[in-house]
C-alpha positions in Angstrom: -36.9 40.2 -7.0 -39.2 39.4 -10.3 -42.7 39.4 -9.3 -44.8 36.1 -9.9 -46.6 36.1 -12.5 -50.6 35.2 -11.7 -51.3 31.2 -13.0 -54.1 31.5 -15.7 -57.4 30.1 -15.1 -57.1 26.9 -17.2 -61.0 25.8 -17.8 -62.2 27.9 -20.7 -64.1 30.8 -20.5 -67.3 32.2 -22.5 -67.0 35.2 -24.7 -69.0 37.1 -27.8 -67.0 38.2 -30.7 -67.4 41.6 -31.5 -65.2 42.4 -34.3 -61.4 42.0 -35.5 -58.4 43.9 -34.4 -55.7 44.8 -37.2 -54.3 41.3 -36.6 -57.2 39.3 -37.1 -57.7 38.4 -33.2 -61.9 38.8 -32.6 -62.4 41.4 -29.9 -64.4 41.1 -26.8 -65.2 43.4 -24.1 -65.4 40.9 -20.4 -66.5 43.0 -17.3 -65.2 46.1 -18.9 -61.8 45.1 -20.2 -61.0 43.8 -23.8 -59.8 40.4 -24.4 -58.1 39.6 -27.8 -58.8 35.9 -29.0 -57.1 33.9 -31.8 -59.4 31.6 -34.1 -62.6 34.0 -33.6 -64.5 35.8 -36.0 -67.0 39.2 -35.2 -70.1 37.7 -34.4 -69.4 34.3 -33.0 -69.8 33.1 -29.4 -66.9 31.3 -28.3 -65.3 28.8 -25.5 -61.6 30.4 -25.0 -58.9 29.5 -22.6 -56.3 32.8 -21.3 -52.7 32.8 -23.1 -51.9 36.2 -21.2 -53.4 38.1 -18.8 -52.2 42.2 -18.6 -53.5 44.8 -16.3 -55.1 46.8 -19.7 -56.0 43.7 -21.6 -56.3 40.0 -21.7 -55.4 37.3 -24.5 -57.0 34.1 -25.3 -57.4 30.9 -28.0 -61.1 29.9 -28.6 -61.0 26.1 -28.2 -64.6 25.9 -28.8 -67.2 27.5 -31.3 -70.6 27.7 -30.0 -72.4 29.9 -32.4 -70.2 30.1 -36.0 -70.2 33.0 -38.2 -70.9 32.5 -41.7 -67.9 33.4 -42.3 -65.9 30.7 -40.8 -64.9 28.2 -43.3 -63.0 25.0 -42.4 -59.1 25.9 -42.6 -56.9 24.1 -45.0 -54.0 23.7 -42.9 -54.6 21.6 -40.4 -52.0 23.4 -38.3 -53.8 26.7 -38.5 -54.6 27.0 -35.2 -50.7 26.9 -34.1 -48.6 27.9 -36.6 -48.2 32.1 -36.8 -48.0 32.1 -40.5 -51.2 32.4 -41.2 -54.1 34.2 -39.4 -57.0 34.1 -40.8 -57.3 30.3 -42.3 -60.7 30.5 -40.7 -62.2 32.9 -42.5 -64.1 32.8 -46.3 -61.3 34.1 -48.6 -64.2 36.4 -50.1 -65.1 38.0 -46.6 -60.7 38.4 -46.1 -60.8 40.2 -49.6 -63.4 42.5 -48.4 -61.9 42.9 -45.2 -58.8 44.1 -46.7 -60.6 46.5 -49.3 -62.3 47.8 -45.9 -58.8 48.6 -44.6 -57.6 50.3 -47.8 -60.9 52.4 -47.6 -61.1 53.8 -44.1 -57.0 54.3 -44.4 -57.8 56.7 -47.4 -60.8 58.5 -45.9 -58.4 58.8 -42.6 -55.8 60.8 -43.7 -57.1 63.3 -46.1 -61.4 62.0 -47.5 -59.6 60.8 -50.3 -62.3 58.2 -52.3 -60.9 57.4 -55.9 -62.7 57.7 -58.8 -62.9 54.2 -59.7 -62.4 51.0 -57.6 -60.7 48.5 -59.3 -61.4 44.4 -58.6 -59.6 42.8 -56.6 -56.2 40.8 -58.1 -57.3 37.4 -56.3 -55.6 33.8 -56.8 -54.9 30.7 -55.1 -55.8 30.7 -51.5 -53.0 27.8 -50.8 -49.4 26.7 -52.4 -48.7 30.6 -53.5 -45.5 31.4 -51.3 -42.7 31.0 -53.1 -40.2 32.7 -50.8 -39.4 31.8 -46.8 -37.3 31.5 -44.1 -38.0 28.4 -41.7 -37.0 28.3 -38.0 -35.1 25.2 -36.9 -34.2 23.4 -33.8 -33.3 20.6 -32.4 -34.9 19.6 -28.2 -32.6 17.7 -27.0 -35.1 16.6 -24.3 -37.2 15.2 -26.5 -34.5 14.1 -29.0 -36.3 15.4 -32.2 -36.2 18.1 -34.2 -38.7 21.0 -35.4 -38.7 22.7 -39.0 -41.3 25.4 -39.5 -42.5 29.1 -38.5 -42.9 30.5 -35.1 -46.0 29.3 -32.9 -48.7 32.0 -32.8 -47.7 34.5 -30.2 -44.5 32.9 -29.2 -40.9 32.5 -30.3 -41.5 28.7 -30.2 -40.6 27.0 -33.5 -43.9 25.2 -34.2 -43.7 21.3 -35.0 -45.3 21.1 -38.6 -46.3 17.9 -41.0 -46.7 20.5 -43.6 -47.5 24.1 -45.1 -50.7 24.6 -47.3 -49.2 28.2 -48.6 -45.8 27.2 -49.5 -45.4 26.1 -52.5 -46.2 22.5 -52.5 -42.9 20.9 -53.7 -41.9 22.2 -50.1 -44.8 22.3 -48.1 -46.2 19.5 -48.5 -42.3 17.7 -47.8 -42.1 19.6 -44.0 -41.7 16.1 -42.6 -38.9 15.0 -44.9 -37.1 17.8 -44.3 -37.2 17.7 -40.5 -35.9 14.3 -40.9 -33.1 15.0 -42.8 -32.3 18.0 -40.3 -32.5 15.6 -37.6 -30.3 13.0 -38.9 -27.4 15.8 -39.6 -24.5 15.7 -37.4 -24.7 19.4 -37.3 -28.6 20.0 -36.4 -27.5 22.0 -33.2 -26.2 24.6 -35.5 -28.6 25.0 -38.0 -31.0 27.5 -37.2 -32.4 28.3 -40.3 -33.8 26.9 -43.7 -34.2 29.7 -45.9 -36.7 28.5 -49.4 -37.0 29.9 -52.9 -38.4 29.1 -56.2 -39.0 30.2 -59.3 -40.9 29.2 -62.4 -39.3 25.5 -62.5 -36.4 24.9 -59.9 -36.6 25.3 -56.4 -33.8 26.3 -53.9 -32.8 26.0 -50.6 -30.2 27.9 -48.2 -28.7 26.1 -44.9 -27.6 28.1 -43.0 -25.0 26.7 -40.2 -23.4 28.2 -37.2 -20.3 25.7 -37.8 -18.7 24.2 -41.0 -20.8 21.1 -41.7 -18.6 17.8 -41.4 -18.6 16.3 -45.3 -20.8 13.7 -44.4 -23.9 16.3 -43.7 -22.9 17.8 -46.9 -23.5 14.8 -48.8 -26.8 14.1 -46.8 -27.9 17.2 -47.7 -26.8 17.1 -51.6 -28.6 13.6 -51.3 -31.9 15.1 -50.6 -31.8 17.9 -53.3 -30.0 16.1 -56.0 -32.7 13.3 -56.9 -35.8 16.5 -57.0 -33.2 18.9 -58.7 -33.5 21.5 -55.9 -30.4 23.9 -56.0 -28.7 23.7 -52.9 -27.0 26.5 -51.0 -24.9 26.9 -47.8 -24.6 29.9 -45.3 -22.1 29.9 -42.8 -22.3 33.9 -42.4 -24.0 36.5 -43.0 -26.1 36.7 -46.3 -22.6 37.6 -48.6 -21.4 34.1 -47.5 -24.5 32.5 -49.3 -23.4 30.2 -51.9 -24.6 27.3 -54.2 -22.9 24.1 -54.1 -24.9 21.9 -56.1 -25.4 22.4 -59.2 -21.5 23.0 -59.4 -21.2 26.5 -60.9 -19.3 26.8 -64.3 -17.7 30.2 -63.6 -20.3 32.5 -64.9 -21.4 34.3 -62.2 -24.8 34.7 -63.4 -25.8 31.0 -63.6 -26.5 30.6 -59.5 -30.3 32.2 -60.3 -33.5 31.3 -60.6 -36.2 32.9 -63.2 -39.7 33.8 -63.4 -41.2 34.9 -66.6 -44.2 38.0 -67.3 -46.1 35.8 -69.7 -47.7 39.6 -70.6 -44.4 40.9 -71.8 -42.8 37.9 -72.9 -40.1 38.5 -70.6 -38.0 36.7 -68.3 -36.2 37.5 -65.1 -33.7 36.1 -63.1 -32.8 36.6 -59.6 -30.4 34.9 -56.6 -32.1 33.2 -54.2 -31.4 35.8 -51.7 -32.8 38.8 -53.9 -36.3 40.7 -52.9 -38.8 39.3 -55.2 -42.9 39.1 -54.6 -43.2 35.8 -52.8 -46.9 35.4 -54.5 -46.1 34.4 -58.7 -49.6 34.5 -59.3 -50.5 37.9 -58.1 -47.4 39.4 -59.5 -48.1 37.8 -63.3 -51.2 39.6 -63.0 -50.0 42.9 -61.0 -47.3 43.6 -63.1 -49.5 44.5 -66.1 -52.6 45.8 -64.3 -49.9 48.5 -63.4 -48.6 49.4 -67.0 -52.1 49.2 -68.2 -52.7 52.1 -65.7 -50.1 53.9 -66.8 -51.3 54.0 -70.1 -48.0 54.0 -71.4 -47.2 55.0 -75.1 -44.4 54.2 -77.6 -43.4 57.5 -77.6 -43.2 57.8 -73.4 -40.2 57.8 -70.6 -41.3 56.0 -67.8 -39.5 56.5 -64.3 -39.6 53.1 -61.7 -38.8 54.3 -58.7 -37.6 51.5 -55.9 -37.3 49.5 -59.1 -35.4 46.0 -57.2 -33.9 43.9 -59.9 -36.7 45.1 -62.6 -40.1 43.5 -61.9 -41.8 46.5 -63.4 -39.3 48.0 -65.6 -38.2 45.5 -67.4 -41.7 44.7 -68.9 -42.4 48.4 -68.9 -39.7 48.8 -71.4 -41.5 46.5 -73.9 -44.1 49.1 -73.8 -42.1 52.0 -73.9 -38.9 54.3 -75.5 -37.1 55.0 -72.7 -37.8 53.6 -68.9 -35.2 54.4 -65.6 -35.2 52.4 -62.6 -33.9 53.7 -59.6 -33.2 51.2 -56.6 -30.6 51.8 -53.3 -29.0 48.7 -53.9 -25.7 48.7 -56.4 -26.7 45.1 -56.9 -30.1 45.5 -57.8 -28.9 47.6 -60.4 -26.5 45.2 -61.1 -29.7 42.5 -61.5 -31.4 45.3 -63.5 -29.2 45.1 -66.2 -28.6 41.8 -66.3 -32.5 41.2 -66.9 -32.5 44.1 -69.9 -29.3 41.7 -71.2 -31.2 38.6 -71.4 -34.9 40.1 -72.9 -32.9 41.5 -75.7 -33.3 45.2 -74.3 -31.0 48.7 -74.4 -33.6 51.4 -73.5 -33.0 51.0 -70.0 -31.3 52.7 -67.7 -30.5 51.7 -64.0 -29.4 54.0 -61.1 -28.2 53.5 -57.0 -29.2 55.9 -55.2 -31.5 56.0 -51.6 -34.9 57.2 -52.2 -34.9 59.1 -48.7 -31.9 60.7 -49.1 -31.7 64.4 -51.4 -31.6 63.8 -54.8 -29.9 67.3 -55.6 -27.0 65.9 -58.3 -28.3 62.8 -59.5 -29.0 62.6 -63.1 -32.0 60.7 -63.7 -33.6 63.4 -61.4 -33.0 66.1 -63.6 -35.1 64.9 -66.4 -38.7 65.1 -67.4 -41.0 61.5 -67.1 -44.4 61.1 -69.0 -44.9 58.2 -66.5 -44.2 56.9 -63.1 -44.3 53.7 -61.2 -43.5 53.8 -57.5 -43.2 50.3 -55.3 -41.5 51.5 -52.0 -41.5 49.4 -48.5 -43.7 49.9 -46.2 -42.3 53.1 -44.5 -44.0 54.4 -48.0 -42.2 57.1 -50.1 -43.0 60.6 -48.7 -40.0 62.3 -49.6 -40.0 61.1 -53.4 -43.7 62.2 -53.4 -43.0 65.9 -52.2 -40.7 66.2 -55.3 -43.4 64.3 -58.1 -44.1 68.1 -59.9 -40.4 68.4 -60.8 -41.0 65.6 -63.6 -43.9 66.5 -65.0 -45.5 62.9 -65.2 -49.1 63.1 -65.9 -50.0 59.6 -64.4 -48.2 57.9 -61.3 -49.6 54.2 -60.4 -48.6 53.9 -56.7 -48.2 50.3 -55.3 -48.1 49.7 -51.9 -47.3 47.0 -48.9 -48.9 49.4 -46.2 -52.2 51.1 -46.6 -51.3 54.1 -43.6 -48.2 55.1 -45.7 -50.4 54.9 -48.9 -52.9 56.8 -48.1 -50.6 59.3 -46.3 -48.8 59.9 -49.9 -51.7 59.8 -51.7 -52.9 63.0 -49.6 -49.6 64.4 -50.1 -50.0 63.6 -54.3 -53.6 65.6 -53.8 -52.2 68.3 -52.6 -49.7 69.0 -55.2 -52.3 68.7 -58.0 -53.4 64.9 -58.5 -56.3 63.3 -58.5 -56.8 59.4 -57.0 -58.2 58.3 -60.4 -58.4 54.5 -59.4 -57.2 52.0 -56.5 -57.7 48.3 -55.3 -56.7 45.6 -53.5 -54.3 42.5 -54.2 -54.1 39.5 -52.3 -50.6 38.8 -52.0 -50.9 37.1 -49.0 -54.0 35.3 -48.5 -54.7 33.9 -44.9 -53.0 37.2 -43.8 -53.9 40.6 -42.8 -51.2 41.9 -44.7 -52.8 44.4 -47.5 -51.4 45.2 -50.9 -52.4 47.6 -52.6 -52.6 49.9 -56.4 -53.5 53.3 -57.0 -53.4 55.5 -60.1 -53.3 59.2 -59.7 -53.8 61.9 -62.7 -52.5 65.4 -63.0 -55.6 67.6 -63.2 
């Protein structure tokens, strides 16, 4: 027999904020045993009520401030609080910066003393309307007879009940309530779990998908909501391969169900399906993208290698720059993509490769050849075994960006000890109101 879980106390408790775990709960130590709040910042005292009481640790939501930090700044979603997007609405955007650069720091000094040379600023933006790429939760309560569009409740697999989004981009954000409307007037709403978003430069898309086919009277409900604001509109009745656009009607060329985003530094660009890995922050990438080749340094004369290249973010600008640049992505599509994007920018001194970066590289031709430059962008699991092999191509400069700080630094100790220096790194606020960290670093061959 399951044991019975103890009822938490429900008036609220005191408590004194003493700094902020890695995912931006305040920490405080009660009677010897740490509790981790939600909506408190190092330094404030706070009124909290328990959400979950363990035998090591307890957790909590301050409902009250007593004594703010001067970091606390009013947040601009007024569903902050609830919704587990976002974690740190609360906070000054400066003080989250900083907070973030703090992370990159003590992650270096952690796994090898590494300090770079030079710190570079911080790639800031917009703090709200920046992310152009989700996947919203749906559900319809039968009990209540409504239905809920938006991202899981903090701390919970609850779909939270939102009247908008101040990060997505506001053509969608800012229409939350339409959209759960239109949801809840489908025939099919029990068997649509999912609203998947993207956008690019102009046009905005959205993917349904469905559990069951949707009669042809929800199809027209839903081509009746995209068609008048020119969103594309895609179903999904399977897995991602079934994705596919049914308004605007497709002519036959496969390449026309995209979207595009342009590098106003290169002049270039790029399109992409909905479904494709791109950054979800425009902003940050328009300015990321050439912070990185200007790190690189890279000459007329040079043969860059872009390792975990995706559909060309970095290599198709880089080859404006340079004579010869290879991407190198696991994904047969992405190459696929990669091409396609040196087709439309006018470009032939490309070439784009499949092959998993984990895996031995004995064989493959692009690994047999000499690089002046390197760009790696791996996932978060980092690129150790790429890293071990960086001597064989004789780059003098590798910019390293990064999605996890731990696997960066780990690498970066690695690229020291195989004769590099950490010349230069920073911080990029891809996701603001997050403790998600991105990151740059430029190492030189001494």
């Amino acid at each position: 027999m399951a044991r019975k879980r103890k009822p938490l106390p429900e008036t609220p408790e005191p408590a004194s904020i003493e700094s902020l775990s890695h995912d931006g709960r305040g920490i405080a130590r009660r009677d010897g045993k740490t509790t981790f709040i939600d909506n408190a910042l190092p330094g404030e005292e706070v009124m909290f009520k328990f959400t979950y009481m363990r035998k090591k640790f307890d957790e909590g939501k301050a409902v009250e401030i007593i004594k703010a930090s001067p970091d606390r700044v009013t947040p601009p979603c007024q569903h902050s609080t609830l919704c587990g997007g976002c974690s740190l609405q609360h906070m000054s955007p400066d003080v989250q910066i900083a907070r973030k650069e703090a992370v990159l720091r003590e992650q270096l000094q952690h796994f090898g003393g590494l300090e770079p040379k030079e710190w570079l600023p911080p790639l800031t933006g917009p703090v709200t309307g920046y992310r152009s790429k989700a996947r919203m939760g749906v559900k319809y309560v039968e009990a209540k007879d409504e239905t809920l569009v938006g991202f899981r409740e903090k701390r919970n697999s609850f779909i939270a009940q939102l009247h908008g989004c101040e990060v997505l981009v506001p053509e969608v954000g800012h229409r939350l309530d339409d959209l759960r409307a239109l949801m809840h007037g489908l025939k099919s709403r029990t068997r649509i779990p999912q609203i998947e978003l993207a956008a690019g430069d102009d046009i905005v898309a959205l993917i349904i998908r469905h559990l069951d086919p949707l009669p042809d009277e929800d199809q027209q409900a839903l081509l009746n909501f995209c068609q008048p604001l020119g969103w594309h509109l895609y179903l999904q009745p399977g897995n991602e391969s079934t994705v596919h656009r049914i308004w605007p009607a497709l002519t036959g060329a496969e390449h026309e169900e995209r979207l595009y985003y342009r590098h106003p530094s290169a002049d270039v660009e790029l399109a992409f399906h909905p479904t494709d890995f791109t950054q979800v922050n425009a902003d940050i990438n328009r300015k990321m993208v050439p912070l990185a080749l200007d790190l690189l340094d890279i000459a007329p004369e040079h043969t860059v290698l872009d390792l975990f290249c995706g559909l060309g973010n970095f290599t198709i600008p880089a080859a404006k720059r340079a004579a010869k640049v290879v991407g190198v992505e696991v994904s047969q599509a992405m190459v696929k993509r990669g091409y396609e994007n040196a087709a439309r920018n006018g470009l032939n001194n490309l070439d784009f490769h499949a092959w998993d970066l984990s895996q031995d590289i004995a064989g493959q031709v692009w690994a047999s050849k000499a690089y002046d430059r390197i760009l790696i962008d791996p996932p978060r699991t980092g690129a150790l075994e790429m890293v071990k092999l960086m001597p064989r191509f004789g780059a003098k400069k590798i910019v390293y960006v990064s999605c996890n700080p731990a696997t960066l630094a780990r690498d970066a100790g690695e690229l020291t000890a195989l004769g590099y220096r950490l010349k230069a790194a920073g911080v990029m606020d891809m996701f603001p109101h997050t403790t998600h960290v991105e990151s740059i670093a430029l190492f030189e061959k001494k």
